[in-house]
matplotlib code that plots the C-alpha trace (Angstrom):
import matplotlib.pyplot as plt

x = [-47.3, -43.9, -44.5, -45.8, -43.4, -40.6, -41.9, -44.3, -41.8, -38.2, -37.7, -39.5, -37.0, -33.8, -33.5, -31.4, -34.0, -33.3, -35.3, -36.9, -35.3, -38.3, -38.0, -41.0, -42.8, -40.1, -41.8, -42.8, -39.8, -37.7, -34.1, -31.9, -34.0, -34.5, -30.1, -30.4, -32.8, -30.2, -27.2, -28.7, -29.7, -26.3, -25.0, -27.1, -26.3, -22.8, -22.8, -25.3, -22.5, -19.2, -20.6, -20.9, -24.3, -25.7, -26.1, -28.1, -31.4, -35.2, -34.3, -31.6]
y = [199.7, 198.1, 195.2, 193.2, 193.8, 193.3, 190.2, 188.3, 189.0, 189.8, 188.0, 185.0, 184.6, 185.1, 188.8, 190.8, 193.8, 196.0, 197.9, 201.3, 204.7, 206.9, 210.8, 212.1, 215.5, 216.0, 218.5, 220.4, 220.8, 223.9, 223.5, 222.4, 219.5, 218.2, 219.0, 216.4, 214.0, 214.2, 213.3, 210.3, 209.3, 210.1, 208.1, 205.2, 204.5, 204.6, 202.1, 199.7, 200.5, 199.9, 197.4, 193.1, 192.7, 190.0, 190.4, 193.6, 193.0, 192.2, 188.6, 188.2]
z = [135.7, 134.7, 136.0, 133.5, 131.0, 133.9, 135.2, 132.3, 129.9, 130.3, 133.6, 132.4, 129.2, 131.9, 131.0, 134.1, 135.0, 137.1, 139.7, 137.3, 138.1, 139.3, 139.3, 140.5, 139.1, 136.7, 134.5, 137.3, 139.9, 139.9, 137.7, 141.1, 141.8, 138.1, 138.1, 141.2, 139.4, 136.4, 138.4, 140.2, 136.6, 135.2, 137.9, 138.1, 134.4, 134.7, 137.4, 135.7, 132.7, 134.2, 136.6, 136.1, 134.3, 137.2, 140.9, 140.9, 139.5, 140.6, 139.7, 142.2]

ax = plt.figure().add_subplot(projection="3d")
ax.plot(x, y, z, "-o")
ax.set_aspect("equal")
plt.show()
């Protein structure tokens, strides 16, 4: 569903996009597993913060 916007747009204009963060059933899973689905989250985005802004994309 991304796609498009991944591909047609950003990546053609040189745009770094990274590979979408996915939590499945969120509104419907009990409170542990959205606290897990939080936590990869929380730490995904402080990786893709702290870390160098190339190398880790689709477009690599």
């Amino acid at each position: 569903m991304l796609w498009p916007v991944e591909r047609l747009t950003l990546a053609y204009l040189g745009t770094t996009v990274h590979p979408a963060f996915v939590a499945y059933a969120a509104p419907r899973v009990d409170a542990a597993a959205r606290a897990e689905m939080l936590s990869a989250w929380r730490d995904r985005l402080g990786a893709l913060l702290a870390g160098p802004a190339g190398g880790t994309g689709i477009n690599d």
